[in-house]
Backbone bond lengths (Angstrom), bond angles and torsions (degrees), N, CA, C in turn:
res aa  C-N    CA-C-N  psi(-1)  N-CA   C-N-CA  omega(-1)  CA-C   N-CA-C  phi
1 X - - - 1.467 - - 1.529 108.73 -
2 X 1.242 124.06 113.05 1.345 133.81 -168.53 1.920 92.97 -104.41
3 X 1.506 105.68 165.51 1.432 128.68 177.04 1.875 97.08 -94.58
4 X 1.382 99.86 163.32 1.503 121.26 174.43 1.125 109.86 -24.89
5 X 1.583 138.68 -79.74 1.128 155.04 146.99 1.907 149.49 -30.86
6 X 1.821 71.19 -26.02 1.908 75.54 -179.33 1.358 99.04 103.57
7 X 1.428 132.90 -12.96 1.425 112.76 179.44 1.266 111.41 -112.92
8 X 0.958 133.87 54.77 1.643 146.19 117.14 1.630 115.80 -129.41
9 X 1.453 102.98 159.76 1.520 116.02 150.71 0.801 140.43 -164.98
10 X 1.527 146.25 155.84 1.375 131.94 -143.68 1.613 104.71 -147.06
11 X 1.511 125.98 109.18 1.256 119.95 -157.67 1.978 89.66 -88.05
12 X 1.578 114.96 123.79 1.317 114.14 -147.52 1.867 85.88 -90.97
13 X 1.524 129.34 6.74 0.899 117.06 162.46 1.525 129.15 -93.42
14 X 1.534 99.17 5.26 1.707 122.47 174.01 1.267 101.92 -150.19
15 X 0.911 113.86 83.65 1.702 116.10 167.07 1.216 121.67 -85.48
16 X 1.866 116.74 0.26 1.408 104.36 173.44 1.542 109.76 -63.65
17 X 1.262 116.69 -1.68 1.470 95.38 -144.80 2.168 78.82 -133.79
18 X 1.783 85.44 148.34 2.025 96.34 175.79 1.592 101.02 -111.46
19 X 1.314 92.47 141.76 1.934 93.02 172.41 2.105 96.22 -141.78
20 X 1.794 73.58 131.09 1.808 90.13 -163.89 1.472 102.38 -127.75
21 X 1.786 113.09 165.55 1.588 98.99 177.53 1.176 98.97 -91.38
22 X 1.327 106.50 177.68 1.113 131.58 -170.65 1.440 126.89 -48.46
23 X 1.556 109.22 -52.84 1.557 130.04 162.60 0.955 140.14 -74.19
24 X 1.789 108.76 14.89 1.167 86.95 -166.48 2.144 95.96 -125.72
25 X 1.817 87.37 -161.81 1.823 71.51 -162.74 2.213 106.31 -73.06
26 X 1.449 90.37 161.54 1.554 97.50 -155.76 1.911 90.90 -78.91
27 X 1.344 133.93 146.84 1.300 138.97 169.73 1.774 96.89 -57.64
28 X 1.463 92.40 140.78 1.713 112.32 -175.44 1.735 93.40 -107.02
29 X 1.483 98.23 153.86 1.252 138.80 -17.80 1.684 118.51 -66.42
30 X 1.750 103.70 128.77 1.938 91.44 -152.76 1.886 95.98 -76.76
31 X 1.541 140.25 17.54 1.115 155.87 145.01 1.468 112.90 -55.54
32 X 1.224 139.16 -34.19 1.184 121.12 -156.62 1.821 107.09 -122.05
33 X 1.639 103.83 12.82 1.239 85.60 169.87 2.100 109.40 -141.41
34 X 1.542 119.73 152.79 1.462 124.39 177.24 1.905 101.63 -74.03
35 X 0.598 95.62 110.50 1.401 119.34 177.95 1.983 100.87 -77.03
36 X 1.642 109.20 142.58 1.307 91.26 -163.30 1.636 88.34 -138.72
37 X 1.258 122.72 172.87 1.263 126.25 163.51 1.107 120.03 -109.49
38 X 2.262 102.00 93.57 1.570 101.02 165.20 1.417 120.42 -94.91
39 X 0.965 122.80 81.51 1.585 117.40 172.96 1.513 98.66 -89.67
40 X 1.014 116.43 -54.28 1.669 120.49 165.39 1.798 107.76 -16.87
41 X 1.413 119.86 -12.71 1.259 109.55 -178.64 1.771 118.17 -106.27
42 X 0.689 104.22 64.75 1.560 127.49 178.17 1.509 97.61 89.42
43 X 0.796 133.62 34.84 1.959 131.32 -166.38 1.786 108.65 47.08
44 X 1.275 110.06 12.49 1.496 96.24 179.96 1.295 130.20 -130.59
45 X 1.457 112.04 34.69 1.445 152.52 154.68 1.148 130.26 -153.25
46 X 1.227 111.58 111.91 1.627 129.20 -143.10 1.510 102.76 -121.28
47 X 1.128 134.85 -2.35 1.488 132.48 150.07 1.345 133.21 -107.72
48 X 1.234 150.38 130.03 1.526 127.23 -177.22 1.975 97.44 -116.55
49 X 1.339 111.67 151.46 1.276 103.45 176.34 1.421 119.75 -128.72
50 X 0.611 139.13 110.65 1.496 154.48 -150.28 1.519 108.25 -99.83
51 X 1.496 148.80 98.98 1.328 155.49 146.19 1.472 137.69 -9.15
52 X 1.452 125.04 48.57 1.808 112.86 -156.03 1.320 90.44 -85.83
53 X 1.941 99.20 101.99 0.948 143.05 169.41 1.849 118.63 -138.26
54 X 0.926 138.17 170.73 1.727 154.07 -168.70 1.329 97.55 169.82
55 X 1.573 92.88 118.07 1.560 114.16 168.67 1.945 101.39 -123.98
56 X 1.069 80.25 149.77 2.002 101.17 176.17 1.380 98.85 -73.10
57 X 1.704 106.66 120.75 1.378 96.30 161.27 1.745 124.01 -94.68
58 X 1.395 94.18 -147.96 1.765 87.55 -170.75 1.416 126.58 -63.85
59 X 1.685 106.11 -31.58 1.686 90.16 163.90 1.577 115.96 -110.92
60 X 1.216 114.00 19.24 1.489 136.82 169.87 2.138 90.95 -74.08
61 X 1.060 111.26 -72.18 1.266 116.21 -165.28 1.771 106.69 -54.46
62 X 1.071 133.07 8.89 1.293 143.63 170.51 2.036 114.82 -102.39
63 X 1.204 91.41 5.40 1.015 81.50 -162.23 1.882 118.81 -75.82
64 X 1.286 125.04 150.99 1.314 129.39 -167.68 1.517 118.06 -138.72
65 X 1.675 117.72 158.32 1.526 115.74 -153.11 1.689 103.90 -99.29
66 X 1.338 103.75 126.96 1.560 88.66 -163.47 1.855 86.06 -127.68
67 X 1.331 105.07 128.17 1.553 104.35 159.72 1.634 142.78 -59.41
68 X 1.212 112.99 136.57 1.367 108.17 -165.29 1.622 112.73 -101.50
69 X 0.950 150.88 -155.16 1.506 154.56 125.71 1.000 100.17 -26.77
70 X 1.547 111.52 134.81 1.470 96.72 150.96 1.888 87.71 112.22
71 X 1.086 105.51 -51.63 2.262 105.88 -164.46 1.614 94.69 109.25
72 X 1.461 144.50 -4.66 0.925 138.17 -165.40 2.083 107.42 -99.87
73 X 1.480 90.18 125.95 1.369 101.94 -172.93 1.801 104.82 -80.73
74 X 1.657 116.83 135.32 1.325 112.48 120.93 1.227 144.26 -153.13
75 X 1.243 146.65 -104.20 1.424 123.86 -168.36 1.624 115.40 -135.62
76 X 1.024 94.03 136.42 1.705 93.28 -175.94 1.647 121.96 -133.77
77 X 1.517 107.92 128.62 1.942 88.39 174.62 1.426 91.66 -132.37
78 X 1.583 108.21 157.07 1.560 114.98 178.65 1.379 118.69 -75.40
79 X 0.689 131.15 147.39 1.892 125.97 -171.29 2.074 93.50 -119.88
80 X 0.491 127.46 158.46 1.421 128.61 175.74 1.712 118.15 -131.39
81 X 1.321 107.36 144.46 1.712 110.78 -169.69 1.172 107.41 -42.67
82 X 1.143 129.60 -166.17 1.861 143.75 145.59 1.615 88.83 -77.65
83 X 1.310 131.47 -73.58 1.280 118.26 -165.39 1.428 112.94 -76.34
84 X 1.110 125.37 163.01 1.318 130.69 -173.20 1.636 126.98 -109.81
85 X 1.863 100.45 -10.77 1.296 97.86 167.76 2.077 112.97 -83.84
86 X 1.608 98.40 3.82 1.851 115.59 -167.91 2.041 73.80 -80.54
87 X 1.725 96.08 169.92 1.314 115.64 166.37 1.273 105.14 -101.40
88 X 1.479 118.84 150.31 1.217 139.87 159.46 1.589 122.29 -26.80
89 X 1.118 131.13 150.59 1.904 115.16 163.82 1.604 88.90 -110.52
90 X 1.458 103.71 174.65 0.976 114.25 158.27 1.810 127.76 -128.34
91 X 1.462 105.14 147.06 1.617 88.07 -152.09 1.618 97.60 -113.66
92 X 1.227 123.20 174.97 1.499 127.73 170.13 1.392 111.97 -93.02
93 X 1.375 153.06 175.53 1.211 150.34 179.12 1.837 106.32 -127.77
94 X 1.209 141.52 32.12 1.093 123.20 176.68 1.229 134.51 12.37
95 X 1.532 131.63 51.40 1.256 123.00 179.61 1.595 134.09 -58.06
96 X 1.103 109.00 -21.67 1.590 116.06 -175.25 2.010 92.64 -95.05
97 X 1.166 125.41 -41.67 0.683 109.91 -149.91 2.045 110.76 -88.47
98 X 1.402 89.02 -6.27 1.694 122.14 163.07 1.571 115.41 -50.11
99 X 1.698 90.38 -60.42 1.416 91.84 -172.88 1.574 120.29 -95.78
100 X 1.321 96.84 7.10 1.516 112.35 162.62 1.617 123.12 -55.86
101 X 1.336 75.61 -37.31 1.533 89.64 -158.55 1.694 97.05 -85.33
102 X 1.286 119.20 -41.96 1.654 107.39 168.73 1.424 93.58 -60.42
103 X 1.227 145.50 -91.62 1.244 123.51 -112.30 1.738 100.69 -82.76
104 X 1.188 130.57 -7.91 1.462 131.35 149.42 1.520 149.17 -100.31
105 X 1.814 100.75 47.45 1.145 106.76 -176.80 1.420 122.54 -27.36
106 X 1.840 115.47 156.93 1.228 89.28 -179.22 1.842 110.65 -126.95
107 X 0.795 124.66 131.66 1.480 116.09 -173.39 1.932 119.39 -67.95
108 X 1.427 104.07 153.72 1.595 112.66 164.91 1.319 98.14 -138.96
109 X 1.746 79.82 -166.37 1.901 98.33 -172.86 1.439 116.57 -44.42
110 X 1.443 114.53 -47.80 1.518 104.72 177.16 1.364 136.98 -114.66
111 X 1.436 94.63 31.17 1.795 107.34 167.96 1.071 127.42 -90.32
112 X 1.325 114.62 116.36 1.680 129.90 -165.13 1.437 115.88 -92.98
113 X 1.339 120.12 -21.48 1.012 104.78 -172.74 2.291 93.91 -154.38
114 X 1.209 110.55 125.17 1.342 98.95 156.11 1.533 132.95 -106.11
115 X 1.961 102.93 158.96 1.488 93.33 -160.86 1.597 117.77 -75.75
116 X 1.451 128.04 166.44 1.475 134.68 173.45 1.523 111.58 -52.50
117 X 1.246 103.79 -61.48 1.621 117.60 -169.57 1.493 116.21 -144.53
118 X 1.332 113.24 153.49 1.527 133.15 -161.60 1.665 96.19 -119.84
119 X 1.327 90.14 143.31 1.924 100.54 159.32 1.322 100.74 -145.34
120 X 1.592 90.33 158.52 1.635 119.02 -152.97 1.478 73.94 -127.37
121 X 1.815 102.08 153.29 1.473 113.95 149.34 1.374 114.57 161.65
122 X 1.609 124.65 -169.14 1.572 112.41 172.34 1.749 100.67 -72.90
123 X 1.499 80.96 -174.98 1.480 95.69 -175.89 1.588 123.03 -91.63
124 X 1.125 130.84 48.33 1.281 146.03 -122.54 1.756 101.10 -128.66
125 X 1.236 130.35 114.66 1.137 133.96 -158.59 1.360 105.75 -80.25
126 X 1.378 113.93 -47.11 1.544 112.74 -173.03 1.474 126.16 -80.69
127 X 1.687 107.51 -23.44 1.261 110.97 170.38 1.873 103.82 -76.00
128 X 1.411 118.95 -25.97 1.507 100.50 -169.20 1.596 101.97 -92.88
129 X 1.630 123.81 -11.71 1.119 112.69 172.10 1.648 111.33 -65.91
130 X 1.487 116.18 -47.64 1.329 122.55 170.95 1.799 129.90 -56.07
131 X 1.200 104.17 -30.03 1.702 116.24 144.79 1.192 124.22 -69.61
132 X 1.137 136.95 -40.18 1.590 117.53 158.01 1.349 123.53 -69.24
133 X 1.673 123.70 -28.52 1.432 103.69 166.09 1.461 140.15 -65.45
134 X 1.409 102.32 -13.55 1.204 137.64 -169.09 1.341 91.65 -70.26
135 X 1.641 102.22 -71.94 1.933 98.85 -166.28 1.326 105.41 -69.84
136 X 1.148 130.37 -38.65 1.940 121.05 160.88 1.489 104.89 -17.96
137 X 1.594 101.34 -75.91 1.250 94.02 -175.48 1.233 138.06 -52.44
138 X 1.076 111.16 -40.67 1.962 124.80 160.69 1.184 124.26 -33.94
139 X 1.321 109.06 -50.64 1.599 127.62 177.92 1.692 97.78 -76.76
140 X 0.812 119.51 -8.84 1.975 107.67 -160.82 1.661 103.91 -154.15
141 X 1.610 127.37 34.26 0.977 115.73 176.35 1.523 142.42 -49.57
142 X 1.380 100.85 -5.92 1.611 108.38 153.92 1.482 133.65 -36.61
143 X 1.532 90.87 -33.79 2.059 107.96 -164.92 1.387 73.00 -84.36
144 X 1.026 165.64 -71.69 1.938 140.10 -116.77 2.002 85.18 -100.69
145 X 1.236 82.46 -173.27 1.314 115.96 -148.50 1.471 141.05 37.47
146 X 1.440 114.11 39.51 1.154 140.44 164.13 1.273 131.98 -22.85
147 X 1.554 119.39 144.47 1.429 106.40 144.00 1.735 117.66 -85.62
148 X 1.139 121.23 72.96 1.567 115.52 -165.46 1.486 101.87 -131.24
149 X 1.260 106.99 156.81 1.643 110.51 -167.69 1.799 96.88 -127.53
150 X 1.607 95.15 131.51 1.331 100.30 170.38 1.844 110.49 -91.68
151 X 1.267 116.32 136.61 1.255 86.72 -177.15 1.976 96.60 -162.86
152 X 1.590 127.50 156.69 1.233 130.97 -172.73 1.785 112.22 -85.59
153 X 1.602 101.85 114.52 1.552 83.69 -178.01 1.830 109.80 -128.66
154 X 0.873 99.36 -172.03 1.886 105.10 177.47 1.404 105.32 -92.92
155 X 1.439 131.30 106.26 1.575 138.29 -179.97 1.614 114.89 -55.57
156 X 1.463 97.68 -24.67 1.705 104.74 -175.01 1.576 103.82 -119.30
157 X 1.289 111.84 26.04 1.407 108.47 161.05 1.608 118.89 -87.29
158 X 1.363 130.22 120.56 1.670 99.16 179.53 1.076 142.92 -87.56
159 X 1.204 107.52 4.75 1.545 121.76 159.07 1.517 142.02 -71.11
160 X 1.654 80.83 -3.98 1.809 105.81 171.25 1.164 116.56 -101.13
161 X 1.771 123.10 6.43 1.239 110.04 -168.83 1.390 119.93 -66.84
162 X 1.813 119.27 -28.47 1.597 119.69 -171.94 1.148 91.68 -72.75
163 X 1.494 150.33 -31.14 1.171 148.09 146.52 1.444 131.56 -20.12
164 X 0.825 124.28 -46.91 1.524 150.76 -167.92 1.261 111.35 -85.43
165 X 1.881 105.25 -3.40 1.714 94.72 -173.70 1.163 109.83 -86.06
166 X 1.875 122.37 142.17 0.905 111.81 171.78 1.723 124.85 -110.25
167 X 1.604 113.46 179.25 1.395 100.59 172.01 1.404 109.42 -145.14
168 X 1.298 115.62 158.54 1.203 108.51 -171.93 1.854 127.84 -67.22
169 X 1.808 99.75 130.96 1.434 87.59 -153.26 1.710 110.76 120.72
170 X 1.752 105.26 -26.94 1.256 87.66 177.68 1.880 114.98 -108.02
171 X 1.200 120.23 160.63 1.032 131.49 -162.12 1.294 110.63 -113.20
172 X 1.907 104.06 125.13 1.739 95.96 -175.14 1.967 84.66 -131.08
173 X 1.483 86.16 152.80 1.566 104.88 165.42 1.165 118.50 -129.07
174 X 1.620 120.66 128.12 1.246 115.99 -179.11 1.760 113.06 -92.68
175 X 1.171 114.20 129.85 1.364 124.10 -166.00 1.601 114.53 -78.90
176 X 1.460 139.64 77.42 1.453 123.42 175.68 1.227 125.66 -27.73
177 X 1.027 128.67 143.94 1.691 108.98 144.31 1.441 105.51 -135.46
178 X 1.730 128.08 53.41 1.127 118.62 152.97 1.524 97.68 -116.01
179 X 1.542 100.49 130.88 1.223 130.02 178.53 1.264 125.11 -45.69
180 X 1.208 112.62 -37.13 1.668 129.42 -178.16 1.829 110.92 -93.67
181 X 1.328 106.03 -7.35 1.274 91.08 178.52 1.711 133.89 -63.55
182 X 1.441 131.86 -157.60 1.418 115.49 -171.33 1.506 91.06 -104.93
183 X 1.496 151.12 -28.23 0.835 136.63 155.67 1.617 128.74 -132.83
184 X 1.214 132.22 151.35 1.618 126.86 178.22 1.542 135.31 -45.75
185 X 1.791 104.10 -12.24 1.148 104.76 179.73 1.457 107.19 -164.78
186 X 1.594 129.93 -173.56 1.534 123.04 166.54 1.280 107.94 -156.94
187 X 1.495 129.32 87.27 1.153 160.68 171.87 1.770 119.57 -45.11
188 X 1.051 131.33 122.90 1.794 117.85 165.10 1.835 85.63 -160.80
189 X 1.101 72.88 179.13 2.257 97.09 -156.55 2.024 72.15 -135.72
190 X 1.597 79.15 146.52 1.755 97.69 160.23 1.244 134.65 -93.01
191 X 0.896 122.94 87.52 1.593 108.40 174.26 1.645 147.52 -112.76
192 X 2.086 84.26 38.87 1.887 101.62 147.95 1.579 77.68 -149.83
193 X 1.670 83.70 175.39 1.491 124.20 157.17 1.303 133.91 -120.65
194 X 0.938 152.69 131.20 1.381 148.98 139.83 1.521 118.82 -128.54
195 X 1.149 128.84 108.04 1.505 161.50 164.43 1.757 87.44 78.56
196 X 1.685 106.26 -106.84 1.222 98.70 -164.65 1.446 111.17 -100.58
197 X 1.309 101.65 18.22 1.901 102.41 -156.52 1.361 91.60 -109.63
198 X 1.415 112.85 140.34 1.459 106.25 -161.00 2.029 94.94 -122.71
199 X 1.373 124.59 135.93 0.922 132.97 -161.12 1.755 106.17 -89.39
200 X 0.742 145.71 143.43 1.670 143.17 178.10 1.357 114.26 -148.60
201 X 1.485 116.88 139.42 1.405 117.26 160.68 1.605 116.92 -112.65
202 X 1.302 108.74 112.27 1.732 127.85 175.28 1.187 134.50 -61.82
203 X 1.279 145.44 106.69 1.569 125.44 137.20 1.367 118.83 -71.07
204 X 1.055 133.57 172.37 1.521 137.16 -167.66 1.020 122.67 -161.81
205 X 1.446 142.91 115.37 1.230 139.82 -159.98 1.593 95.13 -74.79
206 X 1.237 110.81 -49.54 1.497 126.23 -169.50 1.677 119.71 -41.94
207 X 1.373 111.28 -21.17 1.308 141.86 -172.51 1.687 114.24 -101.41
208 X 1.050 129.66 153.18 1.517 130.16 156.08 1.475 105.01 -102.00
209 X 0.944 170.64 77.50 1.392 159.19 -18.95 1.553 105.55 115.38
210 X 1.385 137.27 131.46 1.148 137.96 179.97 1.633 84.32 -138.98
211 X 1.615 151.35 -21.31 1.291 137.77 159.68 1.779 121.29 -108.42
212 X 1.054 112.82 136.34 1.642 105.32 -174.39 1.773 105.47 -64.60
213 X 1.202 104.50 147.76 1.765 105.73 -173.03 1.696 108.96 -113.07
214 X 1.591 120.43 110.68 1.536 101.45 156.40 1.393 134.03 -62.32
215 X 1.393 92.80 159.98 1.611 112.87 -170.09 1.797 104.28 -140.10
216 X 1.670 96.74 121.02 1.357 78.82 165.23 1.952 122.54 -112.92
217 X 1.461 95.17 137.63 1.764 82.81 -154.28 2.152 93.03 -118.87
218 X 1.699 73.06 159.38 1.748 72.57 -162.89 1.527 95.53 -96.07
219 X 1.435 91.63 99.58 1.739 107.94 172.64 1.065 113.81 91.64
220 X 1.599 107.70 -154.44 1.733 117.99 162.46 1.815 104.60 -90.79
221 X 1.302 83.43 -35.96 1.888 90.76 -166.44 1.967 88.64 -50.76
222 X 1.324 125.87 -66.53 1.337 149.33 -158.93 1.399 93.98 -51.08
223 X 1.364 126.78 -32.18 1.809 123.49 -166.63 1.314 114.45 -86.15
224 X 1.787 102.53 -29.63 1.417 117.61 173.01 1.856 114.53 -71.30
225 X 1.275 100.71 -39.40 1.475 112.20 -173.08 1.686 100.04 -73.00
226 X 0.890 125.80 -33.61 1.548 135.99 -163.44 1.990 87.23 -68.21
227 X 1.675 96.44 -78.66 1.594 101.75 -176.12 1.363 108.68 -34.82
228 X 1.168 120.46 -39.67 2.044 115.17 -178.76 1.155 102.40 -49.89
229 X 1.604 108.78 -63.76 1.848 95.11 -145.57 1.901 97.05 -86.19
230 X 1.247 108.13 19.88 1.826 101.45 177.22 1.343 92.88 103.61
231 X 1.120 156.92 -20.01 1.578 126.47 -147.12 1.599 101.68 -64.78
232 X 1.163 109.03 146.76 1.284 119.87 158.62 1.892 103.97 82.50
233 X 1.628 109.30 33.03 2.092 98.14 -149.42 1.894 75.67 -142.32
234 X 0.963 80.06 166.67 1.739 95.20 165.04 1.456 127.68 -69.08
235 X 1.178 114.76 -31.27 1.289 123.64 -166.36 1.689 109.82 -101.29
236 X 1.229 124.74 159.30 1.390 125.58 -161.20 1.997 98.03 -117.59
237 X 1.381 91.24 13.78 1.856 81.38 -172.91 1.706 107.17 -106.23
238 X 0.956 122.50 179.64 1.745 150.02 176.79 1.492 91.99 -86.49
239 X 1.905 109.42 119.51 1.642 99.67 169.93 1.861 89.46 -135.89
240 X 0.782 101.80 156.99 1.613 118.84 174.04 1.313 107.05 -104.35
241 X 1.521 109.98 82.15 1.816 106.85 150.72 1.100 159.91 -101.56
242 X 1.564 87.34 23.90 1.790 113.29 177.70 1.797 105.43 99.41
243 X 1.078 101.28 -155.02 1.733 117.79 -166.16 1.220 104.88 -146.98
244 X 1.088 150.31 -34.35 1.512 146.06 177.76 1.688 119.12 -30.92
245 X 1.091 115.22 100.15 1.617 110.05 -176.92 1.445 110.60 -117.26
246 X 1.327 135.26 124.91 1.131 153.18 -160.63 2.380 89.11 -101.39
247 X 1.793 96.19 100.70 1.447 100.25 173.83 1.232 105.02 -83.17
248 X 1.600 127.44 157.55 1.223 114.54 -166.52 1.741 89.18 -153.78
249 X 1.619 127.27 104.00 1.002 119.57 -133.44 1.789 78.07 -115.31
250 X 1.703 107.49 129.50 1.241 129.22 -178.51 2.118 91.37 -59.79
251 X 1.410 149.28 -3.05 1.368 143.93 -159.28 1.338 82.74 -104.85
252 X 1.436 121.43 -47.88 1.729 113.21 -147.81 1.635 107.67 -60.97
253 X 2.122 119.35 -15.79 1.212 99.50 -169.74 1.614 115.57 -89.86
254 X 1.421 111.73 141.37 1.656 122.49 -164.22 1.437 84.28 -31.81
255 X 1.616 81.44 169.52 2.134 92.45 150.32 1.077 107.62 -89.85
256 X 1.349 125.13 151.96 1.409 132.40 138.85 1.643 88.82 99.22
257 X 1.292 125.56 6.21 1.496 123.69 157.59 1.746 118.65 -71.06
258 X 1.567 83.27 -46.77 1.641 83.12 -174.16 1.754 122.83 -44.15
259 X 1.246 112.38 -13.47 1.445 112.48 -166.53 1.112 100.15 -78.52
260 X 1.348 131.10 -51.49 1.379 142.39 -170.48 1.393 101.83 -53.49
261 X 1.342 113.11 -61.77 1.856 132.81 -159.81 2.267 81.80 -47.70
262 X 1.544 105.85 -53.54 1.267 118.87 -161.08 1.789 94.27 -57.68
263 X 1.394 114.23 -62.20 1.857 108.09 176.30 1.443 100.46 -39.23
264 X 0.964 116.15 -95.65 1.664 118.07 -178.98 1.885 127.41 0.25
265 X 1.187 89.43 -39.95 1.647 104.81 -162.25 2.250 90.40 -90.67
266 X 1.269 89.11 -51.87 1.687 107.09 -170.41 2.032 97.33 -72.01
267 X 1.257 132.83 -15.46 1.458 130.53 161.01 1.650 103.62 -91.07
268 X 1.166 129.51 -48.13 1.362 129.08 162.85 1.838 101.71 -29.76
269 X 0.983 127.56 -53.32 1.527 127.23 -165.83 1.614 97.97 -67.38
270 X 1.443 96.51 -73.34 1.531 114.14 -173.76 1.218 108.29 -37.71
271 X 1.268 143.21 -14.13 1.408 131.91 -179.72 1.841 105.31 -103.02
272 X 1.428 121.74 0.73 1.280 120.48 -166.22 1.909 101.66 -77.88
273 X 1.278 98.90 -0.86 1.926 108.20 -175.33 1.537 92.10 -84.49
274 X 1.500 128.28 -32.55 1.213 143.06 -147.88 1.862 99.60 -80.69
275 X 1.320 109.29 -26.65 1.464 122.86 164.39 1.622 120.99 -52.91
276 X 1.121 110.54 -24.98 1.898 114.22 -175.63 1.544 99.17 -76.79
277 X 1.711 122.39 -22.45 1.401 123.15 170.92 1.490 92.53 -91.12
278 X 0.760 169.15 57.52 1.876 157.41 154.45 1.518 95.70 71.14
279 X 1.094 131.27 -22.44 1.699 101.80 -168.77 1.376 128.47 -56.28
280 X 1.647 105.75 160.52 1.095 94.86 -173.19 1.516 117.16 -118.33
281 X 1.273 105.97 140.84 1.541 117.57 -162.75 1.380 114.41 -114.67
282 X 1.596 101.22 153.41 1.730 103.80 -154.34 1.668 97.63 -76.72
283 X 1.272 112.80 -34.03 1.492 105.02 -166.13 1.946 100.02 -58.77
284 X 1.254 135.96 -21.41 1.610 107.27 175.15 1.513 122.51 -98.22
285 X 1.553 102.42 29.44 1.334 131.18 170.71 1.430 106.93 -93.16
286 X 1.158 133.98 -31.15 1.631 129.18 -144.23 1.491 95.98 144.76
287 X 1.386 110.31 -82.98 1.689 121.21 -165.84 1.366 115.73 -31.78
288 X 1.575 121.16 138.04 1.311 127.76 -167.46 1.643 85.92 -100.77
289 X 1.661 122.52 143.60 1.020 137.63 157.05 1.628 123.09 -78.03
290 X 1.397 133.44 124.18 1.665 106.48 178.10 1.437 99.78 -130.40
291 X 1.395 113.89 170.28 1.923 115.36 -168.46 1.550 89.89 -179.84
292 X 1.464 89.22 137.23 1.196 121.08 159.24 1.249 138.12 -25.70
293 X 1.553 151.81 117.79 1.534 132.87 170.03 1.824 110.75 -70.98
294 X 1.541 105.97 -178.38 1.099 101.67 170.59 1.582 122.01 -112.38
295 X 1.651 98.75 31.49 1.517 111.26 -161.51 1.869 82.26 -111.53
């Protein structure tokens, strides 16, 4: 699945991973991802970008502090058979050795570049869409303090289309309104462009997912239409969940907020060591953890 132009693409059978040309602008935040050398891919995508990210999946996100020998806490979630009359196992969660692995990417033959910083967390669409706009902004505090209006509109209205434009950095949520669905909404932030096709990186409740996956979707109208017929969801059917999209414009945040929003997110991490004693930490609530590389 290529963008408007040819300068993105997203092989939709690996979507962890972005491959872009060469010239063109790098996916934000350009901190959070190892950049690779695909020219090896027909010569006509010459960057690959890779996510140092770890998200909890579905029985990852259950996970709880259980004492060992010793008074020493660590982590456990149940994993369950394929069959259901089998018993459950129970698994350990490697926490140190999790965030090892973000904050020491490791290089090969064709990694060109490694990322700044890693985030850890559940798999949660709206908190990781709202963490990447955040560090956009961090990296690029130019975009906030705007005259820009965040505001809820109808995707298939057409009088909203100059409305509807987006930019990278900005954040749209599509609003359900079927009652029975698996969650209330499905959230992603942009972070490329090319013409009208707007590039995004996802968490998804809908998914068990341990890496966030791009998507490139055509527009707002295209993100709404996508969520209908399932793309990107568990289920293989046609659902009608309305049009209401909540724009969420990367300008509207003050200046000089983002730093704070950034402490917040970067003490959220720092306390995930605080787990080997039982504590309990916001990131397996919702809260995204973020930290530093050592590159």
């Amino acid at each position: 699945m290529a963008t408007t132009n040819q300068q993105y693409y997203v092989n939709t059978s690996s979507p962890e991973e972005l491959y872009s040309k060469k010239h063109v602008a790098y996916p934000r935040p350009k901190g959070l991802y190892t950049r690779i050398d695909a020219s090896y891919a027909k010569g006509k995508y010459l960057y690959g970008w890779i996510p140092n990210v770890r998200l909890l999946n579905h029985q990852e996100k259950n996970l709880i502090s259980v004492p060992k020998m010793g008074g020493i806490m660590h982590l456990e979630y149940q994993k369950p058979k394929l069959r259901g009359w089998l018993k459950s196992t129970t698994h350990t969660f490697d926490l140190q050795a999790e965030k090892a692995a973000l904050e020491n990417p490791q290089k090969n033959a064709i990694t060109d570049k490694l990322p700044k910083f890693g985030i850890m967390g559940k798999n949660d669409c709206g908190h990781f869409a709202s963490a990447l706009q955040k560090l956009i902004a961090h990296e690029e505090p130019k975009k906030t303090g705007k005259r820009a209006v965040s505001e809820t509109l109808d995707a298939n209205e057409p009088t909203n289309a100059n409305k509807l434009t987006m930019d990278v950095g900005d954040k749209m949520q599509h609003n359900y309104n079927e009652a029975n669905s698996n969650s209330q909404h499905h959230a992603a932030t942009v972070v490329a462009k090319d013409g009208s096709s707007l590039v995004t990186l996802e968490a998804h409740v809908g998914k068990s997912l341990k890496k966030p996956q791009f998507n490139i979707r055509n527009g707002v109208k295209g993100f709404v239409a996508d969520n209908n017929v399932g793309h990107g969801w568990t289920g293989k059917y046609d659902r009608e969940l309305g049009s209401s999209v909540d724009i969420g414009r990367i300008g509207t945040l003050e200046k000089g907020s983002t730093s704070d929003n950034m402490t917040t997110y970067k003490n959220n991490y720092a306390q995930m060591s605080d787990y080997e004693a039982g504590a309990n930490v916001a990131f397996l609530k919702g809260a995204l953890g973020i930290t530093k590389t050592e590159h």
